[in-house]
C-alpha positions as CSV (number, residue, x, y, z in Angstrom):
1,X,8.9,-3.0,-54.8
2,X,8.2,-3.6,-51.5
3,X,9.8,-0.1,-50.0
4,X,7.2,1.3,-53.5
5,X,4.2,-0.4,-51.9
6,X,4.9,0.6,-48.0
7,X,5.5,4.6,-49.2
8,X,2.2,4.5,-51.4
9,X,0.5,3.1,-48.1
10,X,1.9,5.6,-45.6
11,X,0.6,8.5,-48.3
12,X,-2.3,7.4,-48.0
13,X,-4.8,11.1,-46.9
14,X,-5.1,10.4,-42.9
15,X,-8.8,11.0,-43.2
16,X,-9.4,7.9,-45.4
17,X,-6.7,5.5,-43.4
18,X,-8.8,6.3,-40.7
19,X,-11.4,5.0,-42.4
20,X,-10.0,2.1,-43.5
21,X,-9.3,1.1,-40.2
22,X,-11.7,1.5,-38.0
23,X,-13.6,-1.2,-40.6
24,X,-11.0,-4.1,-39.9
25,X,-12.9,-6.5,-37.6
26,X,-12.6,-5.2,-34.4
27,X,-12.9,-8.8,-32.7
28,X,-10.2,-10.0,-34.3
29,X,-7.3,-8.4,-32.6
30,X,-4.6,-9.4,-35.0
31,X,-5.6,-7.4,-37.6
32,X,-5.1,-3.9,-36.2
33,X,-1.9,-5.5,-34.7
34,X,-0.3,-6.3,-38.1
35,X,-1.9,-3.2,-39.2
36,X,-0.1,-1.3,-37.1
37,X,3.4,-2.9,-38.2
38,X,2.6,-1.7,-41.7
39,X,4.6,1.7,-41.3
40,X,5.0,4.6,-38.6
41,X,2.1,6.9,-39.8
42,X,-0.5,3.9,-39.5
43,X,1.1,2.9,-35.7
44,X,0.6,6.7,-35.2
45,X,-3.4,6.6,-36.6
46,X,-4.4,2.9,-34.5
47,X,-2.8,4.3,-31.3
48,X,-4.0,7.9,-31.6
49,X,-6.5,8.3,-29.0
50,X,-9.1,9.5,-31.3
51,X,-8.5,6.8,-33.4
52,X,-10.2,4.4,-29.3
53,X,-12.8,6.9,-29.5
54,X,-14.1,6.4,-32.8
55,X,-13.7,2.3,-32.3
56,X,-16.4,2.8,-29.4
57,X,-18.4,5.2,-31.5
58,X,-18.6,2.8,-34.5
59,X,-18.9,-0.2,-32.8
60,X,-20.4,0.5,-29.3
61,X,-19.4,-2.5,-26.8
62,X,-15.5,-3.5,-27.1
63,X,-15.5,-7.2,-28.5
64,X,-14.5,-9.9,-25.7
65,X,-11.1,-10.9,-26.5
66,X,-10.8,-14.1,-24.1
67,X,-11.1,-15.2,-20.6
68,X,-9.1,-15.9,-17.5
69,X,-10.2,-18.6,-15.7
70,X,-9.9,-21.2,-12.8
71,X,-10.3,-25.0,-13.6
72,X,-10.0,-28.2,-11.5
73,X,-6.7,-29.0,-10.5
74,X,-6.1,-32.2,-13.1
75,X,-6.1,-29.8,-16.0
76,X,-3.1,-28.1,-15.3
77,X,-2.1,-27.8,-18.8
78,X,-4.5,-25.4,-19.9
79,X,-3.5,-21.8,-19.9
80,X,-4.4,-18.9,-17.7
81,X,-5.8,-16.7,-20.5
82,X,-7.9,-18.7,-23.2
83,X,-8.7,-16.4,-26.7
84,X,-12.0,-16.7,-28.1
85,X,-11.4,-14.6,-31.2
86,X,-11.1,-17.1,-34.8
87,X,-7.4,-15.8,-35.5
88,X,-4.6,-16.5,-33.4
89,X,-4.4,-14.7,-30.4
90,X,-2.6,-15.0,-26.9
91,X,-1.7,-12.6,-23.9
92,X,1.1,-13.3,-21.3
93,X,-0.9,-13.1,-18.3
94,X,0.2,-14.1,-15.2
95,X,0.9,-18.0,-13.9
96,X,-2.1,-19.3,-12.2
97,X,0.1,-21.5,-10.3
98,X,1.0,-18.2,-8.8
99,X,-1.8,-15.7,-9.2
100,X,-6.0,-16.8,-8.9
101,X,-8.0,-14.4,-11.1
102,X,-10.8,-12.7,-9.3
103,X,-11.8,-9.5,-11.3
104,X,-11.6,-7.5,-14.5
105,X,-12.7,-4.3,-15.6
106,X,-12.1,-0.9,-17.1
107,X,-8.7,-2.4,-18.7
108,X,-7.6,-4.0,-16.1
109,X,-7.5,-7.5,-14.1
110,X,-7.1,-8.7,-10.4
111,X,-5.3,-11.5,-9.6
112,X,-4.8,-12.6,-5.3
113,X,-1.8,-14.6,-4.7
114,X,-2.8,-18.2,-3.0
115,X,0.5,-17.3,-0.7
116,X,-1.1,-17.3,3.0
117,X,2.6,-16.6,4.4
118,X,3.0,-13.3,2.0
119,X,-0.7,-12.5,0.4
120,X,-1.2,-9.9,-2.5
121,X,-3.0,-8.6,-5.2
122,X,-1.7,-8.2,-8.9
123,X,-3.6,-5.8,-10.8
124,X,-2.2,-6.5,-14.9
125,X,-3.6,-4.6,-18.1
126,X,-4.0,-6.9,-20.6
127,X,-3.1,-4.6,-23.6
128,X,0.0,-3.3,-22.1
129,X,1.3,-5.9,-19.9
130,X,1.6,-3.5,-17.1
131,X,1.6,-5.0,-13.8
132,X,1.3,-3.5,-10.7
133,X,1.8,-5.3,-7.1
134,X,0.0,-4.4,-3.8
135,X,0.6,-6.2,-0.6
136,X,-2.1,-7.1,1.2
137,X,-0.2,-7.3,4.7
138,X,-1.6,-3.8,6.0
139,X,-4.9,-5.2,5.5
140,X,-5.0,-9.0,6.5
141,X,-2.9,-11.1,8.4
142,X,-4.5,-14.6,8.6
143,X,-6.8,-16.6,6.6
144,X,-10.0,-16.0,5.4
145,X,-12.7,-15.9,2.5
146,X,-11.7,-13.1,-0.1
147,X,-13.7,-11.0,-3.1
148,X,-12.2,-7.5,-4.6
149,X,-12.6,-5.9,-7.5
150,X,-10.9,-2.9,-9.6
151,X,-12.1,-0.1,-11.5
152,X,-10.6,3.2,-12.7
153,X,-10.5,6.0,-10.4
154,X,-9.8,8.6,-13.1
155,X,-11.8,12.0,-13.0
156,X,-14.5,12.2,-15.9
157,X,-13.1,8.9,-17.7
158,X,-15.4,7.5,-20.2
159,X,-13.4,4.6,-19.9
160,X,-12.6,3.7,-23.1
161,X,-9.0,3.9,-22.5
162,X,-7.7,3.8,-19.0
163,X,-4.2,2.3,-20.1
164,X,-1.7,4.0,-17.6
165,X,-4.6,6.0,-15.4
166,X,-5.0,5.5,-11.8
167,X,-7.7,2.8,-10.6
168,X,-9.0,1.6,-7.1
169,X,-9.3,-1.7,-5.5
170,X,-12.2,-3.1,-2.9
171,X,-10.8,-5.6,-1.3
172,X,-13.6,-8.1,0.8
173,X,-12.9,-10.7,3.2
174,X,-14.7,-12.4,5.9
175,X,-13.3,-13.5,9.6
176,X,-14.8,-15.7,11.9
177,X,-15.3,-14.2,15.6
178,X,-17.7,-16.9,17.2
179,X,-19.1,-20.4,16.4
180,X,-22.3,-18.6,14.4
181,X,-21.0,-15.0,14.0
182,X,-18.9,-13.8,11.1
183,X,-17.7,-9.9,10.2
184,X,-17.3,-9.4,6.4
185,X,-14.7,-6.5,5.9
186,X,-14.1,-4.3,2.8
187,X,-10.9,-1.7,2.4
188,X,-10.2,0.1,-0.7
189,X,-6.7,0.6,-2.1
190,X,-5.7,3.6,-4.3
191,X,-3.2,3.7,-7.0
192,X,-2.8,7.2,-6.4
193,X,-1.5,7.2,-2.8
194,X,-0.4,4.0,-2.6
195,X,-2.3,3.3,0.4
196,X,-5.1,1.3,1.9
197,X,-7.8,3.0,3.5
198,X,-9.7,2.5,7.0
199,X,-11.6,-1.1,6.4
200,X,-15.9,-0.9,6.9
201,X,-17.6,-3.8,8.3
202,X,-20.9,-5.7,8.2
203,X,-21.7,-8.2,10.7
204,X,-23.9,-11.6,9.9
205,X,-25.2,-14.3,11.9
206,X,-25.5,-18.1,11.4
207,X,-24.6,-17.9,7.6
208,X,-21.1,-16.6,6.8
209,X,-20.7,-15.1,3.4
210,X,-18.5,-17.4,1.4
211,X,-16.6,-16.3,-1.6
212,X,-15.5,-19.0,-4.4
213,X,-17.0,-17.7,-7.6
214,X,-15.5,-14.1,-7.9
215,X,-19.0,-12.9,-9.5
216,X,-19.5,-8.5,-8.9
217,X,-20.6,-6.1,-11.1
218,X,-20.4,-2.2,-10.8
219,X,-23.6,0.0,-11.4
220,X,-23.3,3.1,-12.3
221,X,-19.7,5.1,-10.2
222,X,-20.5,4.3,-6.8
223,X,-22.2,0.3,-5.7
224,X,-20.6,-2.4,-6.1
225,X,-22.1,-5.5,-5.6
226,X,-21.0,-9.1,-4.5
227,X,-22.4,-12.1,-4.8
228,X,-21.8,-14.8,-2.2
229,X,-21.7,-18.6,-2.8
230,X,-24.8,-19.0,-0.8
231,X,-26.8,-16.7,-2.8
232,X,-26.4,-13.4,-0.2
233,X,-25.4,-10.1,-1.8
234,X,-23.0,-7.8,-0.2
235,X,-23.0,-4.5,-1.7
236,X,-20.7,-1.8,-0.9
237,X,-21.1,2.0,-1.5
238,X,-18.0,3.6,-2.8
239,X,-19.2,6.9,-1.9
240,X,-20.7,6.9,1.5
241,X,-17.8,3.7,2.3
242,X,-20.5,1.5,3.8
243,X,-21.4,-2.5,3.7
244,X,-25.1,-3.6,3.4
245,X,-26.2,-7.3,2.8
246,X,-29.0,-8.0,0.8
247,X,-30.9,-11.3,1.3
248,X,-30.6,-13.8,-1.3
249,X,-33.1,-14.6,-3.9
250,X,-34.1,-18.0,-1.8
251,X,-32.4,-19.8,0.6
252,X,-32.6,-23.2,0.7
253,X,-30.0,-25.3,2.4
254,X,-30.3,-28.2,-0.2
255,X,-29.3,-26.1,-3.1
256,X,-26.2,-27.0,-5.2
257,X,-23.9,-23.6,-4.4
258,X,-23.2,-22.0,-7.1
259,X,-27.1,-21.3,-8.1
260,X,-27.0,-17.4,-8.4
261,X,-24.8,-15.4,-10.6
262,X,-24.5,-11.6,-11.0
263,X,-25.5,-10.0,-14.4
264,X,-26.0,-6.3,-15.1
265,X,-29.8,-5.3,-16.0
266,X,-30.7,-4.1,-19.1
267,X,-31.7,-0.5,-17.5
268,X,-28.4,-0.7,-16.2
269,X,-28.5,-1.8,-13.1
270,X,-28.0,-5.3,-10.8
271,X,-29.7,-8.5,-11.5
272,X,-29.1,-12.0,-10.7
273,X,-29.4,-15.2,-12.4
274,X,-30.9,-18.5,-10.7
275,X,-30.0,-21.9,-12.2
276,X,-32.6,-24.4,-12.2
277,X,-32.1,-27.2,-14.5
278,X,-33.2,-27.0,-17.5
279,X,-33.7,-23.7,-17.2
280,X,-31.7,-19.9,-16.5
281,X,-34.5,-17.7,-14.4
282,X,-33.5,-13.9,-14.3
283,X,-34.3,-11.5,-11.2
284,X,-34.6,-7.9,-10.7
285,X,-34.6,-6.5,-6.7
286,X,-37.2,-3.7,-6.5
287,X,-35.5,-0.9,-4.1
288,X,-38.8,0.6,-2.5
289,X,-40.2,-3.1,-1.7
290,X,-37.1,-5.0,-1.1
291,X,-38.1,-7.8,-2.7
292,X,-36.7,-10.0,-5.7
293,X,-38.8,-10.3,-9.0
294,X,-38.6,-12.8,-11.8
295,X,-38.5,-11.0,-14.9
296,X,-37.4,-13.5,-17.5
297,X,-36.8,-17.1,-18.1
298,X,-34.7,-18.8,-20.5
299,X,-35.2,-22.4,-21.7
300,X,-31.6,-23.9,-22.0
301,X,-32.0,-27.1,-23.4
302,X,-33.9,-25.0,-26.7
303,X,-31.1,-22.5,-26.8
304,X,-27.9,-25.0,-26.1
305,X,-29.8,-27.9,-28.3
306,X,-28.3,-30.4,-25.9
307,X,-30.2,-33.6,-26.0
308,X,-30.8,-34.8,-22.1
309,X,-30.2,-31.7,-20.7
310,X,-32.0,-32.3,-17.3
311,X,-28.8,-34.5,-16.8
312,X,-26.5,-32.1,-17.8
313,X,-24.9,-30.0,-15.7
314,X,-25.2,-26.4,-17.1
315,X,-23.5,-23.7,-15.1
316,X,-22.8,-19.9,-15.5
317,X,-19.8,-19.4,-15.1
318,X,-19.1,-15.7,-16.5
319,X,-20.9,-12.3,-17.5
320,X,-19.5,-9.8,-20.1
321,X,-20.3,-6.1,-18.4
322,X,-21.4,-3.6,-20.8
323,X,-22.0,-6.4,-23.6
324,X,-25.2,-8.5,-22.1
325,X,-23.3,-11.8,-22.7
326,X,-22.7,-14.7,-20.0
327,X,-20.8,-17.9,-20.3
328,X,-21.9,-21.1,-19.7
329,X,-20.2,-24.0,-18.6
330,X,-21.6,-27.5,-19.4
331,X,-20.2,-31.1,-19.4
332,X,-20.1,-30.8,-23.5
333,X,-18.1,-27.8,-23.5
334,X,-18.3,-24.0,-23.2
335,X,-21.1,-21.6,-24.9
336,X,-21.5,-17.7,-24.7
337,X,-25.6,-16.5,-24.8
338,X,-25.7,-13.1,-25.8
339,X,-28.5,-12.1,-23.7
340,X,-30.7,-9.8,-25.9
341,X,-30.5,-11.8,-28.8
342,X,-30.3,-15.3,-27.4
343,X,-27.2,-16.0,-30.2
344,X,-25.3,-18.6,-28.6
345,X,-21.6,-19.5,-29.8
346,X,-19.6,-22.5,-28.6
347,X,-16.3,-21.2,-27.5
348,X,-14.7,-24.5,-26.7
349,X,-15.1,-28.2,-26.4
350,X,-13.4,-28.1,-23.1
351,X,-15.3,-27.9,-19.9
352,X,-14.8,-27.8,-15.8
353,X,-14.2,-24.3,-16.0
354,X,-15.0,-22.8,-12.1
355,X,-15.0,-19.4,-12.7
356,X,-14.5,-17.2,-15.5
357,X,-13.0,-13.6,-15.9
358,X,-14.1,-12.3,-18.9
359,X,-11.5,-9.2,-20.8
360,X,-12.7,-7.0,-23.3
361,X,-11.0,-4.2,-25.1
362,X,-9.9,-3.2,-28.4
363,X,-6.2,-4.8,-29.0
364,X,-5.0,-1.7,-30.0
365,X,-1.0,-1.2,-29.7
366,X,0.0,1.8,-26.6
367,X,3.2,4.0,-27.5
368,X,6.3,3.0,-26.4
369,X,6.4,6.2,-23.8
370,X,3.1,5.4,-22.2
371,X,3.9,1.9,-21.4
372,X,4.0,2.0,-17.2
373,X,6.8,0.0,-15.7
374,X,6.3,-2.9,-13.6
375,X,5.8,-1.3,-9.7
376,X,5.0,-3.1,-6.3
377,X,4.1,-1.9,-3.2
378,X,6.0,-2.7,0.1
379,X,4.8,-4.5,2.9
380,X,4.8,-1.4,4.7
381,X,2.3,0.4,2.5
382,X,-0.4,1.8,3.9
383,X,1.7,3.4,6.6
384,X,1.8,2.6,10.6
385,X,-1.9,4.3,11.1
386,X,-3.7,1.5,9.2
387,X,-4.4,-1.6,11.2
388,X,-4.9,-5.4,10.0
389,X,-7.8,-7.2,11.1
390,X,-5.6,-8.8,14.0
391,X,-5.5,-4.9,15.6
392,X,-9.3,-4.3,15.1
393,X,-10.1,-7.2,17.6
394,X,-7.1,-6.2,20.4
């Protein structure tokens, strides 16, 4: 009976299994899992790249599938990657005894290594377990404040599915080179070459650009932005390979750091949002002025429905690029605010989440023969013409 039922399922016209399909909840990963278990001809349809292009067509922004994140150090017991999907769900990411989650995009996450003695970066697709390893001795040899970021580097990718294809890394850190002056570095790494390029600098006076809470987004192919825990902006040009820092919204040395996170505008490009109890304020930078603007203002305690939420502590903690969602962090557990909507959805009862990588993507199973084997990159990578941070200053 049960051979009967899988044949009649596999006969099924590939037009209307198709179909059938793509309508299976697309934020509940299991079920195109199982489905794809069902027989060979319906692995063949969910893993078909046309099959990821209609998903995106039908429906638009890939559903979050769960977080990485960083908590205090008593709450060891919590895992790396948390689901947020209503069905059963779990990935094997890395140990974060081992690994510190700083980015994720376009498919793939960042992790740094908290070694000092051997530092690296761990770039890891979620979908495929991939992992590749990149030292970070060619670029840095002693301690300092870090940021990076990945994207895909592939030619004309819509980046719906980058499983496999070749991706980039910015790498930012900040030495000290005088009581009140500090030099805030950024090298890029690519996949392709497995090398590091020459690093670009930006020098700063009397406030050193402190990085803690991870928080970028990329606009458009070719700026990246960083925000700093003292509310400064670093941005960085991928195409013209330059640093420029942008002043902060306000500074105010009484603030409580982490005040300012980065979002991604609605007209798709960089805003920032300013905590101020009980209240989120949004702000847009106009170019031609160089100045910030308050565009919106969101009242928290009507959206949360906390009761005493002046004496709550409401943080945001993550932003969802490409969906206009954010994650907020209070001391009654964690919410997501979907920005355009202002739907809000309580992920977990937990709370004393630092930072917050969101991953997105449809769970959809890779063939076997794309899979990528697990690679590293020697300490020598790079090669003998790049020069740490140590040379720059001989």
């Amino acid at each position: 009976m049960a051979r009967r039922r899988r044949e009649s399922l596999s006969a099924l016209p590939d037009e209307l299994l198709e179909e059938i399909l793509l309508r299976l909840p697309p934020d509940e990963p299991a079920w195109l899992l199982r489905a794809s278990l069902v027989c060979k001809s319906w692995s063949h349809a969910i893993s078909s790249p046309g099959f990821h292009c209609r998903l995106h067509e039908l429906h638009r922004a890939p559903p979050v599938l769960g977080f990485l994140h960083h908590r205090h150090p008593q709450c060891k017991d919590t895992p790396q990657f948390v689901p947020t999907t209503a069905s059963a769900f779990s990935l094997d990411a890395p140990k974060c005894r081992l690994w510190r989650a700083i980015n994720c995009r376009h498919g793939r996450a960042l992790f740094c290594s908290d070694s000092y003695d051997d530092p690296e970066l761990l770039v890891w697709e979620p979908i495929t377990g991939s992992e590749w390893r990149v030292s970070l001795k060619p670029v840095i040899s002693r301690r300092a404040a870090i940021s990076g970021a990945v994207f895909c580097a592939a030619d004309g990718c819509d980046h719906r599915d980058c499983h496999g294809s070749p991706f980039r890394l910015v790498f930012v850190f900040r030495v000290n080179i005088g009581p009140v002056t500090f030099v805030t570095f950024a090298c890029v790494y690519s996949s392709e070459t497995g090398t590091w390029g020459e690093p670009t600098s930006v020098v700063q006076c009397v406030y050193p650009l402190i990085f803690t809470s991870y928080s970028s987004v990329l606009v458009g192919r070719s700026l990246l932005y960083f925000m700093s825990d003292n509310g400064f902006i670093l941005e960085y040009d991928l195409a013209k390979h330059c640093l420029t820092l942008l002043d902060a919204v306000e500074i105010d040395p009484a603030m409580r750091p982490r005040r300012f996170s980065l979002l991604m505008g609605e007209d798709g490009g960089m805003r920032v949002s300013q905590e101020c109890y009980p209240h989120l304020k949004f702000w847009t930078r106009e170019a031609s002025h160089a100045r910030w603007v308050l565009t919106r203002v969101i009242n928290l305690g009507n959206l949360l429905q906390i009761r005493d939420v002046v004496d709550i502590e409401v943080r945001v903690v993550g932003f969802v690029e490409g969906s206009n969602v954010i994650f907020v962090d209070t001391d009654v557990g964690l919410f997501t605010i979907e920005l355009l909507t202002e739907q809000v959805r309580k992920v977990t009862d937990e709370s004393g989440f630092s930072n917050l990588i969101p991953v997105v993507g449809f769970y959809t199973p890779v063939p076997r023969g794309e899979l990528q084997p697990l690679s590293s990159v020697s300490d020598e990578a790079g090669g003998e013409q790049e020069k740490t941070v140590d040379q720059l200053f001989d």
